[in-house]
C-alpha positions in Angstrom: 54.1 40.4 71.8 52.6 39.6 75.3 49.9 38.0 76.3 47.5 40.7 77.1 48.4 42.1 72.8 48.0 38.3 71.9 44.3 38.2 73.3 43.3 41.3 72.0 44.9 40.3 68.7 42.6 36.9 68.5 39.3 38.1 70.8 37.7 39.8 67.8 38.5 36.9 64.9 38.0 34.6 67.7 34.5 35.8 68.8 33.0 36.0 64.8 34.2 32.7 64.4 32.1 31.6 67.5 29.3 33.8 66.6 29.1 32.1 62.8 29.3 28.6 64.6 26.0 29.2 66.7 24.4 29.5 63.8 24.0 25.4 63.9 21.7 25.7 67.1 18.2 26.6 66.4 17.5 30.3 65.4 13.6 30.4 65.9 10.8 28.0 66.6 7.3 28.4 64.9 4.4 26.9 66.6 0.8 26.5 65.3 -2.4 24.6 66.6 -4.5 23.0 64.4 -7.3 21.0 64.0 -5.8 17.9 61.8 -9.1 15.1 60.9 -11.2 16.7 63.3 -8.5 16.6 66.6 -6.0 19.1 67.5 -2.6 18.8 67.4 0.3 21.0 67.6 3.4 20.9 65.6 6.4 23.2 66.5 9.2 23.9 63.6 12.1 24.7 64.7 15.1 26.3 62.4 18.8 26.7 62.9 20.9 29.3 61.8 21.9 27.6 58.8 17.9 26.7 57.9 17.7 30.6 57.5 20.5 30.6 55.7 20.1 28.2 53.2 16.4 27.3 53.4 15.0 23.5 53.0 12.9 21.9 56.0 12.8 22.9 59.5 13.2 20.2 62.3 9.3 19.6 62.9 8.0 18.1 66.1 4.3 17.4 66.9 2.0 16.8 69.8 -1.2 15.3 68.6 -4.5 15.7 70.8 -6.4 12.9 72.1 -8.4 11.2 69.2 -6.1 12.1 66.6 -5.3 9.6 63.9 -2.8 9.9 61.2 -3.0 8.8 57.8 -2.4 4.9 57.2 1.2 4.8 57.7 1.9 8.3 58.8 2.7 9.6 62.2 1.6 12.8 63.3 5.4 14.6 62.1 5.8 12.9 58.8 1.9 14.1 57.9 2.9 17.6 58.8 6.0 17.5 57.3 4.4 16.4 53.8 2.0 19.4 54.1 4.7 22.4 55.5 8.3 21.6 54.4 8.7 22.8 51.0 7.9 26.8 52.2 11.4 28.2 53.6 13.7 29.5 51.1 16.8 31.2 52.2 16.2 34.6 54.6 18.2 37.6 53.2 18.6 38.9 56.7 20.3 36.2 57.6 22.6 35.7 54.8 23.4 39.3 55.1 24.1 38.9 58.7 26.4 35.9 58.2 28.6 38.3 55.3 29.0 40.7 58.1 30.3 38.2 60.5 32.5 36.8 57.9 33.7 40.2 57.1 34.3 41.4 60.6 36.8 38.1 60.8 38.6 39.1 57.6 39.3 42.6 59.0 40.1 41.1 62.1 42.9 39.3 60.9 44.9 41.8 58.7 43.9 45.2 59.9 45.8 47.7 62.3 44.7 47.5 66.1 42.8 50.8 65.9 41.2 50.0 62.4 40.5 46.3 63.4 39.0 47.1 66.6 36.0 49.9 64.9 35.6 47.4 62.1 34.5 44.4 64.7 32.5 47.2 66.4 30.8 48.0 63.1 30.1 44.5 61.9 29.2 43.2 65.2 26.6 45.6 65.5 25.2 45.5 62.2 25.2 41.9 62.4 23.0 42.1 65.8 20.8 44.2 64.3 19.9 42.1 60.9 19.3 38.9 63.1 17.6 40.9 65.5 14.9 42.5 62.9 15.2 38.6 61.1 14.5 36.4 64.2 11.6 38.8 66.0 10.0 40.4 63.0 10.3 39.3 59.7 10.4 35.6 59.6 7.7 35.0 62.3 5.7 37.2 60.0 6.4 34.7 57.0 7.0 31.6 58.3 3.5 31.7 60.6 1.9 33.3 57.2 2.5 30.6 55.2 1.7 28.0 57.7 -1.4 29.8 58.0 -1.9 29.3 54.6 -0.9 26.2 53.9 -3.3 25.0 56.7 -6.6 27.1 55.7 -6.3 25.9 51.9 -6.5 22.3 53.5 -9.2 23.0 56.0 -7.2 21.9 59.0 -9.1 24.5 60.9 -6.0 26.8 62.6 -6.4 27.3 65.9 -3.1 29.4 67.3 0.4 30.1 65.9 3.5 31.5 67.7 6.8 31.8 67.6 10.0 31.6 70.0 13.4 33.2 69.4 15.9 30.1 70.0 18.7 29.9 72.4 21.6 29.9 69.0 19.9 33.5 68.3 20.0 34.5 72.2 24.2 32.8 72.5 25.4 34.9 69.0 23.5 38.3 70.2 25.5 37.9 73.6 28.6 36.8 71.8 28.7 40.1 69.4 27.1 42.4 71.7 30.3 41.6 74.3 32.3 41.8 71.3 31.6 45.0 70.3 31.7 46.3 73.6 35.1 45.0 74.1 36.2 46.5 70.7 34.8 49.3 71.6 36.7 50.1 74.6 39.9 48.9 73.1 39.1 51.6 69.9 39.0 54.1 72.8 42.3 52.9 74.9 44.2 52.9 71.2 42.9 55.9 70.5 44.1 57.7 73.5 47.2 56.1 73.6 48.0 56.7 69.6 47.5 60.4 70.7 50.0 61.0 73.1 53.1 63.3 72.5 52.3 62.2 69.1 53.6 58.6 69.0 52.6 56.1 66.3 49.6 54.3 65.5 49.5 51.2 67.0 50.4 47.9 63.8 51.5 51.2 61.9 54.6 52.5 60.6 53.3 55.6 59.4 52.6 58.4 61.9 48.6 59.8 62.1 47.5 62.5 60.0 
């Protein structure tokens, strides 16, 4: 095996496996303004891949205005983490995103070149595009909704919300989009190659139908 069949033997296993680590840097943050005692404040939450797929509390950070006081014995983060970190159950997107991952690293690693390299293309795409339509539409749509909510049943008077696509969602959709390139254009060299004067498929014994 030379080296150039050695890397594109481990490029596709190798770049789901960095894809599925990213998920530990943050995914999306959620922002909101409100009015906490009277003063504004701001309090950004900020979830990693694995907060969407598992759910539990977002990494919450605050800026409180000037005049703000907390509760007796409270800073500004524990008071909003008391009122908003029981609302973030695990996002089916996600989860979905991370099976195709895992999948596209299975088939990686015991399929034929030519199957293995349209299976990374598939689940590399697919995988883009659930964490694409998770991260930009769907969970800024629940997450700031239940913010919202949580803040207007206890009158802290919301002012703004936002939210940010993180730089872990930015690193995986470069990681799988390159992948799938790649894969791509190594489906097409296999291909062409398979299908002259009739040779072999490439990892096959068996000759193409």
């Amino acid at each position: 095996m030379t080296s150039r069949t050695l890397l594109d033997r481990l490029a596709s296993p190798a770049g789901f496996a960095l894809a599925l680590l990213l998920f530990l840097l943050p995914f999306i943050t959620v922002s909101c303004e409100a009015s906490l005692t009277g003063s504004p404040a701001r309090v950004d939450a900020t979830f990693t891949g694995v907060d969407l797929l598992v759910g539990g509390s977002p990494e919450l950070s605050a800026q409180a205005g000037q005049g703000f006081h907390a509760e007796p014995g409270q800073d500004v983060v524990a008071q909003v983490d008391a009122e908003f970190s029981e609302y973030y159950p695990p996002q089916p997107l996600a989860i979905l995103a991370a099976l195709s991952l895992l999948m596209g690293l299975v088939a990686a690693l015991v399929l034929p070149a030519l199957t293995r390299a349209w299976s990374s293309v598939a689940a590399a795409a697919l995988a883009t595009v659930l964490l694409a339509i998770e991260v930009l539409i769907v969970a800024p749509a629940r997450f700031t909704s239940a913010m919202e909510a949580e803040v207007k049943a206890d009158d802290f008077g919301l002012v703004s919300y936002s939210t940010v696509p993180g730089v872990g969602f930015f690193l995986c959709a470069v990681v799988l989009v390159a992948l799938a390139v790649w894969q791509a254009r190594q489906a097409v060299r296999l291909r062409a190659s398979s299908g002259q004067d009739g040779g072999p498929w490439p990892d096959s014994p068996e000759p193409p139908a």
